[in-house]
C-alpha positions, 0 to 999 in steps of 0.5 A: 566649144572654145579652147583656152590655155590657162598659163604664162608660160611662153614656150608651152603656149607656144608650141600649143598655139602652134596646133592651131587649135588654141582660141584664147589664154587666161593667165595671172600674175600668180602664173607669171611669177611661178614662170619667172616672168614679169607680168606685162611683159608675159602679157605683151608676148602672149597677146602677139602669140595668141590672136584670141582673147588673153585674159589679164587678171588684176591685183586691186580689189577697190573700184579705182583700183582695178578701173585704173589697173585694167586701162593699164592692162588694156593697153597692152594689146587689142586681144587683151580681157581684163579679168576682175574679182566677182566682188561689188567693186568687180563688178562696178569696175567691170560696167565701166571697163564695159562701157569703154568697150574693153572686154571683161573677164569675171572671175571667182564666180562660185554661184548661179546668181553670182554669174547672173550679177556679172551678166547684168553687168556687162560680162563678156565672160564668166568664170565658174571655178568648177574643180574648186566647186568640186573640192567642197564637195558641191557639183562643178558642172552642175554649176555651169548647167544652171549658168547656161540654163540663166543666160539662155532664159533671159538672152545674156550674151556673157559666154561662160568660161569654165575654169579650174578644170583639172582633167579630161573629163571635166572638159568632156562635160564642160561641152556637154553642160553647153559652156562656151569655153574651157580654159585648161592647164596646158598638161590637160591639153596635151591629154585630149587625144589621148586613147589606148584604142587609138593607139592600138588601132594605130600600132596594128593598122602600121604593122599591117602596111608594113607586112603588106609592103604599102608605100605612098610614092611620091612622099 
């Protein structure tokens, strides 16, 4: 499964980019503002940071609207995806975006059947907002199950992206529901190696080479 970093916030992206372990970016205008940034101009430095998708979400909400802002977005740099709203515009906007060959992002999706629209309309990702699913007390992950079971009954190439992901579980069972990514806070990242046993393992395997008197010669 890939892994996206869901922010526009320059310095975290980079130093996570710097793992080598980052495969895309999902940001939006709202991230941007909260990093004090302005919004293409974030764009252009985390598409150079990042060589996988960067999901660039736009304001219209009309066909023309997000036609014209999504050209615009694209512009920007050969990784950039252009994310519109899971409405009859969305995805009117997102057969045209399609058919020039840029790559959508189809986000807001809250059902199966709304990600089986975006599908015929030549998503290249859908994003099933699974913690906001969860907060109305419906099941997330069960909503990525049904996406994936769709996708593979009728052979749609559109990846499923799970998004709203608020902690490390929720990854875990991203993989194992069958999505294609998982785009995540950045905190969440950082949580992902995360395990008392290894650090236990770890404190006492250094604590005996320290007793044993090991070194590597030559480092």
């Amino acid at each position: 499964m890939k892994i996206f970093i869901d922010s526009a916030d320059i310095n975290e992206i980079r130093e996570l980019a710097g793992s080598g372990l980052v495969d895309g970016v999902t940001t939006n205008p709202s991230l941007a503002a909260k990093a004090g940034r302005d919004y293409v101009e974030a764009l252009e430095e985390i598409a150079a940071l990042v060589p996988g998708s960067v999901s660039a979400e736009v304001l219209a909400t009309d066909y023309d609207g997000i036609v014209a802002q999504g050209r615009r977005l694209a512009k920007i740099a050969p990784n950039i995806t252009v994310k519109v709203p899971l409405i009859w515009d969305g995805l009117k906007a997102c057969r045209t975006l399609s058919a020039d060959g840029t790559p959508v992002n189809v986000t807001l999706c809250f059902s199966a059947v709304q990600a089986m629209m975006a599908a015929k309309a030549g998503a290249t990702y859908i994003s099933p907002f699974v913690g906001r699913v969860d907060d109305v007390g419906e099941d997330g992950m069960g909503l990525v199950r049904d996406i994936r079971a769709i996708y593979d009954n009728y052979g749609f190439a559109t990846e499923v992206l799970a998004a709203s992901v608020r902690h490390v579980m929720h990854v875990r069972e991203a993989a194992l529901a069958g999505a294609d990514i998982a785009t995540i806070p950045p905190s969440v990242f950082k949580s992902l190696l995360n395990h008392p046993l290894t650090d236990k393992g770890l404190a006492a395997f250094l604590a005996d080479a320290q007793k044993a008197g090991v070194k590597i010669r030559g480092t």
